[in-house]
GUSEZA-521698 format. One line per field, with one value per residue (C-alpha): residue number from 0; residue in three letters; x negated, y negated, z negated. Coordinates in Angstrom, 3 decimals, padded with zeros to 6 digits. Layout:
N
k = (NUM:...)
r = (ALA:...)
xx = (X:...)
yy = (Y:...)
zz = (Z:...)
This chain:
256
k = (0:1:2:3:4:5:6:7:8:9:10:11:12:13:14:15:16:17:18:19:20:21:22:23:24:25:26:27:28:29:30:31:32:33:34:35:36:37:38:39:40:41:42:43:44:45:46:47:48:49:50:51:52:53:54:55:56:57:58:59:60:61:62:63:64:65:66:67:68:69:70:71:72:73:74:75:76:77:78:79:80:81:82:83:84:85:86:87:88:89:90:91:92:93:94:95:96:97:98:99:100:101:102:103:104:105:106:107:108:109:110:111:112:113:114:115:116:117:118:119:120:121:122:123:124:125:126:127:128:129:130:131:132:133:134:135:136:137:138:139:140:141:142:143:144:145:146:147:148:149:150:151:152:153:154:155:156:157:158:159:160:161:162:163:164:165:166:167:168:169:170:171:172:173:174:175:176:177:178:179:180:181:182:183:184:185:186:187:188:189:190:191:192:193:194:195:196:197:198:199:200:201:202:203:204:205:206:207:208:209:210:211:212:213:214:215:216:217:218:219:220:221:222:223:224:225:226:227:228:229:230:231:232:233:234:235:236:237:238:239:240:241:242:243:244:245:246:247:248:249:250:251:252:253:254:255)
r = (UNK:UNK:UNK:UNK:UNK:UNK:UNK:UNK:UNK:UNK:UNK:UNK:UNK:UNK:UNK:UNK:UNK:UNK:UNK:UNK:UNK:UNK:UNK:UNK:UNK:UNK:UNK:UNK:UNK:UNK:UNK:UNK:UNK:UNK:UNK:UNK:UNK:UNK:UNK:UNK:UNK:UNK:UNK:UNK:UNK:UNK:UNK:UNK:UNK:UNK:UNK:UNK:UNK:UNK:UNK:UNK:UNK:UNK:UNK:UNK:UNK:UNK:UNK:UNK:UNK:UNK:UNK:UNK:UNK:UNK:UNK:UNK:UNK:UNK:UNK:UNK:UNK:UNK:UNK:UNK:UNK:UNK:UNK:UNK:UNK:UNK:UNK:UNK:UNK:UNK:UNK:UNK:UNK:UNK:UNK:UNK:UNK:UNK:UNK:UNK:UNK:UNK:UNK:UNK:UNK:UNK:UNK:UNK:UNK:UNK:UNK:UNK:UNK:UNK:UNK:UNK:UNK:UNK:UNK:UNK:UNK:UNK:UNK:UNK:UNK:UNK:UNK:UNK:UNK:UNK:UNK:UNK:UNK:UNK:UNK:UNK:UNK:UNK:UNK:UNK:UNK:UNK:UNK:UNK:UNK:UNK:UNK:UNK:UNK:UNK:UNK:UNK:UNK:UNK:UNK:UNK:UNK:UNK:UNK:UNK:UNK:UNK:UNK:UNK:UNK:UNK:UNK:UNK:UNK:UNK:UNK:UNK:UNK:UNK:UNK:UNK:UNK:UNK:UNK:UNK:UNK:UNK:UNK:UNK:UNK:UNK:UNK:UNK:UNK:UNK:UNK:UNK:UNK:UNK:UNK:UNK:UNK:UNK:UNK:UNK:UNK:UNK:UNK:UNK:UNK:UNK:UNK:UNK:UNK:UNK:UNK:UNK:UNK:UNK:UNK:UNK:UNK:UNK:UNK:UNK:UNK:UNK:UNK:UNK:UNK:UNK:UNK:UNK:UNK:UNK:UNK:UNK:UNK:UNK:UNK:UNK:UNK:UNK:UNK:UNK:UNK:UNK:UNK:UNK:UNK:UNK:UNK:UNK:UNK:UNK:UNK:UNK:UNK:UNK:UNK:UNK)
xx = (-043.216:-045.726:-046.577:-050.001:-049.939:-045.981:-043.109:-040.367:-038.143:-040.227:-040.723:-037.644:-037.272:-039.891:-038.482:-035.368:-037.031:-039.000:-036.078:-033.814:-036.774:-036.549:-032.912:-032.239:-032.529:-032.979:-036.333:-037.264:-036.889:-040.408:-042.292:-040.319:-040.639:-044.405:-044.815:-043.194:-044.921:-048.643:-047.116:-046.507:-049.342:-051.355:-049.571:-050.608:-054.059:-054.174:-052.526:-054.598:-057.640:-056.753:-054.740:-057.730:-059.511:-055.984:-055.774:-059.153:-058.988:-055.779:-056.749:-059.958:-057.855:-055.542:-058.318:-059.349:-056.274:-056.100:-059.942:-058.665:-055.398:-057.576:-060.081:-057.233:-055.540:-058.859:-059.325:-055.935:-055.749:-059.154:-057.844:-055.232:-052.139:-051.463:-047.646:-047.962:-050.148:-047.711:-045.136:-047.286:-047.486:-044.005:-043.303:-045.795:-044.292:-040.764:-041.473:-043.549:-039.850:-037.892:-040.479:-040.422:-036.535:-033.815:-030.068:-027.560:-024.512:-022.803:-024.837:-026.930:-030.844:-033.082:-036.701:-038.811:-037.831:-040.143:-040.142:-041.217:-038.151:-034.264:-032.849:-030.652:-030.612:-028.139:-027.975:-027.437:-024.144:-022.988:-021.746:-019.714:-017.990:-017.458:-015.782:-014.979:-018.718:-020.577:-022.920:-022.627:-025.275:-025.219:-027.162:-026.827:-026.982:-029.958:-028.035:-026.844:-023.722:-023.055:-019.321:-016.455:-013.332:-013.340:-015.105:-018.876:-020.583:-024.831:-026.157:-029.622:-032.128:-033.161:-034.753:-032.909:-034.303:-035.777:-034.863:-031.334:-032.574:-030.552:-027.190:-024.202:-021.066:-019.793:-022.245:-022.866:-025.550:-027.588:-029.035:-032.957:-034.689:-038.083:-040.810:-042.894:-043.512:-045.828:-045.416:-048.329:-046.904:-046.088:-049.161:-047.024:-044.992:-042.576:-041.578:-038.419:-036.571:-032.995:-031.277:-028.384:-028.221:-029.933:-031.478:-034.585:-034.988:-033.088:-033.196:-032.985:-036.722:-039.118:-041.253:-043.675:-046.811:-050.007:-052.436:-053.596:-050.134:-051.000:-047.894:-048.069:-047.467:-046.918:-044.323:-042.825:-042.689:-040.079:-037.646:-034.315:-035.263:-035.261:-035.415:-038.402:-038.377:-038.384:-034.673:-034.919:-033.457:-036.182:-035.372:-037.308:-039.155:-036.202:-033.591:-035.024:-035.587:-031.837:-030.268:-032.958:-032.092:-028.538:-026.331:-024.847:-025.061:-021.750:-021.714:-020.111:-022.715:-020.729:-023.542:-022.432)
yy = (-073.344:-073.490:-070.889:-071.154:-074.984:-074.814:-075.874:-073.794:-075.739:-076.031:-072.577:-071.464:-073.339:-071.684:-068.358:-068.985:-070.710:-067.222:-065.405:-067.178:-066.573:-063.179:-062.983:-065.025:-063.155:-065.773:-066.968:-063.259:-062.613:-064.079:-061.764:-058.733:-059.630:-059.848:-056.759:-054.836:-056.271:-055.596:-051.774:-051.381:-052.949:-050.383:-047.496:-048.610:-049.008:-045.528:-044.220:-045.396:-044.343:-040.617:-039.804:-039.357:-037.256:-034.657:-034.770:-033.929:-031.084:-029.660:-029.800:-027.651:-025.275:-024.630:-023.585:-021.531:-019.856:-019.540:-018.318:-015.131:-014.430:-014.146:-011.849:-009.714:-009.129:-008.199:-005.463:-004.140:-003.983:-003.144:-001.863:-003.266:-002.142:-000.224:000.057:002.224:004.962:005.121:005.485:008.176:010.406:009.781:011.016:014.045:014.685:014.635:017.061:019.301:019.394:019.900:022.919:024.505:023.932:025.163:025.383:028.191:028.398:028.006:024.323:026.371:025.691:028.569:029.388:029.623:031.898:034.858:036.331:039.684:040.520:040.817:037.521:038.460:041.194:043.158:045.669:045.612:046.822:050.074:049.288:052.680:051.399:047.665:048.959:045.449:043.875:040.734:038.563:034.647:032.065:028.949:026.639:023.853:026.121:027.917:030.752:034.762:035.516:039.308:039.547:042.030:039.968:037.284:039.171:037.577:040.808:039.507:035.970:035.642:032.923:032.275:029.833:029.522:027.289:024.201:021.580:023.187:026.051:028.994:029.510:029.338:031.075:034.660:037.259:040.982:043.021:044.700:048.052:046.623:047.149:047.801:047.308:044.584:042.574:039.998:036.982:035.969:033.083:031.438:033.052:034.737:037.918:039.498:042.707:044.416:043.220:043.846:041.526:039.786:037.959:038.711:042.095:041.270:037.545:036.220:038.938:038.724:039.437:038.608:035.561:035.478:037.079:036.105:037.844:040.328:041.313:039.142:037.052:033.400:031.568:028.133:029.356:031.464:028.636:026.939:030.153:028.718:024.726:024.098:025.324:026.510:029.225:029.371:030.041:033.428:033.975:034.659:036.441:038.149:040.995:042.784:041.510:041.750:045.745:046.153:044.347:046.542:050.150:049.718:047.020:049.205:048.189:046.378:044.243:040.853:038.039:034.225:031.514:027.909)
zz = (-064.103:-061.056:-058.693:-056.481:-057.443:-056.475:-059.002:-058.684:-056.918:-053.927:-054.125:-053.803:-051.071:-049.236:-050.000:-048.318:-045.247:-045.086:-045.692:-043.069:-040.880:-041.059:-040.578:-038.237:-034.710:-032.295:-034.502:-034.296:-031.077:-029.760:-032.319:-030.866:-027.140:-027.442:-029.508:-027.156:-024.377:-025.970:-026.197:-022.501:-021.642:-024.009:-022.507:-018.733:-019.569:-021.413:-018.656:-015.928:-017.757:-018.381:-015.060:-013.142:-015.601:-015.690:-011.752:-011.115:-014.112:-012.635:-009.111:-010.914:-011.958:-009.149:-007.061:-009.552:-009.676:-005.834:-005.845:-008.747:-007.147:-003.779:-005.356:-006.641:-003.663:-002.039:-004.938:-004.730:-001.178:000.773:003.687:006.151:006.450:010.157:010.478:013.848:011.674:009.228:011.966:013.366:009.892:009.261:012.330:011.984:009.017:010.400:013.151:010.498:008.386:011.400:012.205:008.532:007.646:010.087:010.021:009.892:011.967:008.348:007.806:005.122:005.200:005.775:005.810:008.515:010.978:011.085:014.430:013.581:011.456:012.250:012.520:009.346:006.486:007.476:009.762:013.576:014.342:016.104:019.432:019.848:016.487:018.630:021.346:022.171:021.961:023.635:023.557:023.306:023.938:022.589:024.472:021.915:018.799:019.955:018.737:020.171:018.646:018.679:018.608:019.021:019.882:017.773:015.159:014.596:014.081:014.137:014.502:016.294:016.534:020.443:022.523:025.807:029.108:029.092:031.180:031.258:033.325:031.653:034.020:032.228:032.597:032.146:032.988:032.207:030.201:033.552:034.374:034.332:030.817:029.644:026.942:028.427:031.015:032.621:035.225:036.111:038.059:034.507:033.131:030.054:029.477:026.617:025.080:025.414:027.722:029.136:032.132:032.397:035.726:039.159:038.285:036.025:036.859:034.049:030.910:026.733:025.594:022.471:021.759:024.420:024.803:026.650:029.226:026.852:024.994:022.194:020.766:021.673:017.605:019.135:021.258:019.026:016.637:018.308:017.597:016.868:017.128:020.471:024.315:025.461:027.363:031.888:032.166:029.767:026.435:023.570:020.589:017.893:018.655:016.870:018.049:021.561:020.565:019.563:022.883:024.720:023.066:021.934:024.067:026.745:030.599:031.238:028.083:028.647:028.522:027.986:028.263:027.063)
């Protein structure tokens, strides 16, 4: 039988030549080694021909990026941020807390003090029934204590000297009292007032008043926060009206 002009013989000798061929690694090797050659050399050249392109388009779109991200922030934020104005209002808004909210003796927090009513709701007590009554001021409390012994009968808010210029120590209630005054040296003046020390130079007395008898709101403001007064103890007006009509002459006075 012949094949393509081949007997069948030399055929099958061909066929196993082809197949050996193929089997036989070392013969196969060539093929293989330039196959995989032509593939890297493909890849470079692909490579080298799109890299450019996918730079250029990425270094597109990062400034792109950059150029939206900048216009946001411009958006979000079109006015600079001032940290010493911000320290300023928090600061304003501190001292506008510290003004409105006060502290009892007890650590409680209170309202704002209104200087035209009794420091507390309760009523004054009756001296004849204290036989034993003083008055304490505390200099760092901002406080009058009203005690009998070691009873606490009345707190009061006050405002004692700035500058540390109420005297301390242990004093007594004094003979000169009135309903108002005026020093025209420091340009203010106070209702009902009753001394303690030096015969009407240093005395218990309201929230100040001005020239024309007028109460002074920014001084009387500062009731119970802080000291603010010439050397004087302010009170409310009445407080100041109760130390002025019912604390007897003799009273023991303890500043500390």
């Amino acid at each position: 039988m012949a094949v393509w002009g081949l007997d069948s013989k030399h055929l099958k000798r061909r066929v196993l030549a082809m197949l050996r061929w193929l089997l036989d690694p070392v013969r196969r090797t060539p093929v293989v080694v330039t196959t995989a050659l032509l593939t890297l050399l493909l890849t470079v050249l692909v490579d080298n021909l799109f890299q450019p392109v996918d730079a250029a388009h990425a270094e597109r779109s990062a400034d792109a990026s950059t150029s939206s991200a900048s216009t946001v922030s411009v958006r979000q934020f079109p006015k600079a941020h001032h940290p010493s104005k911000s320290k300023s209002s928090s600061s304003s808004a501190a001292k506008k807390q510290t003004k409105v909210q006060k502290t009892d003796p007890d650590g409680s927090s209170t309202q704002p003090v209104d200087w035209l009513k009794p420091s507390q709701q309760v009523d004054y007590p009756d001296p004849a029934a204290h036989p034993g009554i003083s008055l304490e001021v505390s200099l760092q409390d901002q406080r009058v204590y009203v005690r009998d012994g070691s009873q606490l009968l009345y707190t009061m808010y006050a405002s004692t000297g700035m500058d540390d210029s109420t005297p301390r120590g242990s004093f007594r209630i004094q003979a000169e009292r009135g309903d108002h005054f005026y020093n025209p040296n420091e340009g203010i003046g106070a209702r009902y007032y009753t001394s303690f020390l030096n015969h009407g130079v240093f005395l218990f007395h309201s929230v100040p008043t001005d020239p024309s008898g007028s109460y002074i709101k920014e001084e009387a403001d500062l009731l119970g926060i802080r000291p603010s007064s010439h050397g004087c103890i302010r009170l409310t007006v009445p407080d100041a009206l109760w130390i002025m009509k019912s604390v007897p002459t003799g009273t023991p006075v303890l500043v500390n």
